[in-house]
C-alpha positions as CSV (number, residue, x, y, z in Angstrom):
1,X,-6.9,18.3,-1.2
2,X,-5.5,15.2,-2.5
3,X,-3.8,14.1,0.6
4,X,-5.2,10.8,2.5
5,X,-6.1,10.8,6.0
6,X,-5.9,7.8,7.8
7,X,-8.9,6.0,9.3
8,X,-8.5,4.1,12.4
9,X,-11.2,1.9,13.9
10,X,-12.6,2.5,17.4
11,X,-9.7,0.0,18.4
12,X,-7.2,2.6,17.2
13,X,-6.3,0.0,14.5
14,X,-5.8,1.1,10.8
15,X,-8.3,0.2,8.3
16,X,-7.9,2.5,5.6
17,X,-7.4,5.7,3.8
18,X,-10.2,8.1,2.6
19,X,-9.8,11.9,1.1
20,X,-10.1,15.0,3.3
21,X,-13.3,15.3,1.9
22,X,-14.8,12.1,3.1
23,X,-13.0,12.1,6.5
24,X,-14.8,15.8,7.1
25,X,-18.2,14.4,5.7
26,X,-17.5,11.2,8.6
27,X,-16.9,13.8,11.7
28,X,-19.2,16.7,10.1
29,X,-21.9,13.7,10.7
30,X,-20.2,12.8,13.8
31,X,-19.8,9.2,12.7
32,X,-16.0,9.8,13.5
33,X,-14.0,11.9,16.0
34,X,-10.9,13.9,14.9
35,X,-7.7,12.2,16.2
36,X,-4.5,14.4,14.0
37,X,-5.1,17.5,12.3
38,X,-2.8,19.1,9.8
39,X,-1.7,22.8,9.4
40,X,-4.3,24.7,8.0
41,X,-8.3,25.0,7.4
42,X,-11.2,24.0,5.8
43,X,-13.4,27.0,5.6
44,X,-17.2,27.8,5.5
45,X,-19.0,30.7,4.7
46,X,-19.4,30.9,8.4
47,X,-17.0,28.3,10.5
48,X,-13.4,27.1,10.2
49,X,-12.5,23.6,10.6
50,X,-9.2,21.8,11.0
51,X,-7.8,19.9,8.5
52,X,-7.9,16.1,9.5
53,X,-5.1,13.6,8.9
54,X,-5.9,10.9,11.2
55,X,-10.1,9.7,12.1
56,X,-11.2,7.3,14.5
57,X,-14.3,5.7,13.5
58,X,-17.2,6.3,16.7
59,X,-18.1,2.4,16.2
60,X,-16.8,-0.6,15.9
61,X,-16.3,-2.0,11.9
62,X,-15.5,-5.8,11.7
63,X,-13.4,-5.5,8.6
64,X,-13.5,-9.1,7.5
65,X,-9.8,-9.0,6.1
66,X,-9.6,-10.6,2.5
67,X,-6.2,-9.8,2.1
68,X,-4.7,-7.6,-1.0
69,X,-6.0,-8.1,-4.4
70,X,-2.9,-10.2,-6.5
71,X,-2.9,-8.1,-9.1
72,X,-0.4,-6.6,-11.8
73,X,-0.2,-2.9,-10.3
74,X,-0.2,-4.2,-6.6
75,X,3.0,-6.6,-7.6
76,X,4.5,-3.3,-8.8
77,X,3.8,-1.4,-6.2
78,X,4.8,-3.8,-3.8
79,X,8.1,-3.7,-5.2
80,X,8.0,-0.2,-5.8
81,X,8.1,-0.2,-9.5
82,X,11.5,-1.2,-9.4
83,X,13.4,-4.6,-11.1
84,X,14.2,-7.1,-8.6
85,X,17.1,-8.1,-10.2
86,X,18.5,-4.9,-11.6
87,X,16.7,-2.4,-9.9
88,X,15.7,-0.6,-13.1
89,X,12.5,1.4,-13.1
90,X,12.1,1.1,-17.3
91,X,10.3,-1.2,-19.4
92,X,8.8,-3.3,-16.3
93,X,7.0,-7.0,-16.8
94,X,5.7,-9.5,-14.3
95,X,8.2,-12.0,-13.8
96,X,7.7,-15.6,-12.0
97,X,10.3,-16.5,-10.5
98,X,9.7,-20.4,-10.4
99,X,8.7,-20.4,-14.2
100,X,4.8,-21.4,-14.7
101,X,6.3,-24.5,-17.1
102,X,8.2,-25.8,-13.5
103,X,5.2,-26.1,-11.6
104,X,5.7,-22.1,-10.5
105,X,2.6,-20.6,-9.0
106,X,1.0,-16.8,-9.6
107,X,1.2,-15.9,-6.0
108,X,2.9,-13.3,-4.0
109,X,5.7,-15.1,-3.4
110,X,6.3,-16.1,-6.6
111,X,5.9,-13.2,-9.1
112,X,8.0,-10.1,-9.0
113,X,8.5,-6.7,-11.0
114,X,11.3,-7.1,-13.7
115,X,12.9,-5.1,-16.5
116,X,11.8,-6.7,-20.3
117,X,16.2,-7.1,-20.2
118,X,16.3,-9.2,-17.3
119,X,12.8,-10.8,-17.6
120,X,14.4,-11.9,-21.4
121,X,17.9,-12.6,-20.0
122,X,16.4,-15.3,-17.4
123,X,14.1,-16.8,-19.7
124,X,12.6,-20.1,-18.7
125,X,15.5,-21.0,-16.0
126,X,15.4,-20.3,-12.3
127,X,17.2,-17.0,-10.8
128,X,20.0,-19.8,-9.9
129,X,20.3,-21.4,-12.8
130,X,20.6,-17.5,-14.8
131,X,22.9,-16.3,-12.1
132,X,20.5,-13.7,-11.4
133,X,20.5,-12.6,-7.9
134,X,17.0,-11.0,-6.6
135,X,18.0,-7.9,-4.5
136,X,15.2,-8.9,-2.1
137,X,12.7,-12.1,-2.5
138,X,9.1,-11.0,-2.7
139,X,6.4,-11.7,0.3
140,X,3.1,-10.6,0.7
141,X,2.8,-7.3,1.7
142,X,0.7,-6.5,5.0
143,X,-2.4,-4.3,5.4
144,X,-0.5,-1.4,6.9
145,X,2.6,-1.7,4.8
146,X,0.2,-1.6,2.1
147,X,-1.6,1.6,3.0
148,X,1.9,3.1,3.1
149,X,2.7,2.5,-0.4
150,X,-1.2,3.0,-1.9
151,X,-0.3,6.8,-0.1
152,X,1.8,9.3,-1.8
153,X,2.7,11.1,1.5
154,X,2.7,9.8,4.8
155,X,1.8,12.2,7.9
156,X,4.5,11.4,10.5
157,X,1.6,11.1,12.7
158,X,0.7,8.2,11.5
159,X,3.4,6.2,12.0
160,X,2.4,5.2,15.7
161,X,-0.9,3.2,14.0
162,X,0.9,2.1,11.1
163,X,3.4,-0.3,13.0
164,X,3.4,-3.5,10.9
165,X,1.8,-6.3,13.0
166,X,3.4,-9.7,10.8
């Protein structure tokens, strides 16, 4: 029971993930209709349901997007815990990569995930002046793309709702 199912809004637009569990409480209270269901069953005492793995929402939800939280993890998951210069998945640190002392920002575009090595190795220079090559430059990561990576499994169902709108 630790899969995500997907929650669509009445547009058919993606606006989140929930739990099996809370996706069967939403159409159990009719609040939301049953769009994708997976193999299997959740069972009563009495009745057998199907499994959801896609919900659309019976009304409309203005989600008032605020964009995805700059944070530590989300950096890391972003760049799926891997070093942008090395690709190592050990020892992993926040790097900027405009240096804070050169005027460098803490924005999506700015920080990526590193390895202590080549966080140390680059030091207070630019990835130029280190001759460190970043094997892809960081961008802020859309609400679908997002969703993606917060899942651990994605139902090939959902990939007709996931498209990336940037």
């Amino acid at each position: 029971m630790d899969q995500k199912v997907l929650i669509l809004n009445q547009d058919y637009s993606a606006i989140s993930l929930c739990s099996i569990h809370k996706a069967f409480i939403l159409l159990f209270l009719e609040k939301a209709e049953l769009v994708e269901k997976r193999h299997g069953a959740l069972r009563t005492i009495s009745k057998t349901f199907p499994v959801p793995s896609i919900i659309r929402l019976q009304r409309y939800v203005n989600v008032p997007y605020k964009g995805i939280a700059l944070s530590r993890q989300n950096i890391m998951r972003r760049d799926q815990f891997r070093c942008l210069y090395c690709d190592s998945t050990k020892n992993l640190t926040i790097d900027h990569i405009i240096p804070r002392s050169r005027g460098g920002e803490s924005n999506w575009t700015n920080l990526g995930t590193a390895c202590m090595r080549c966080n140390t190795r680059k030091g207070d220079r630019t990835p130029e002046e280190a001759n460190m090559l970043l094997k892809q430059k960081p961008k802020k990561p859309s609400l679908t793309s997002f969703l993606v990576l917060h899942s651990d499994t994605i139902d090939h169902s959902w990939h007709t709702y996931l498209r990336s709108k940037n």
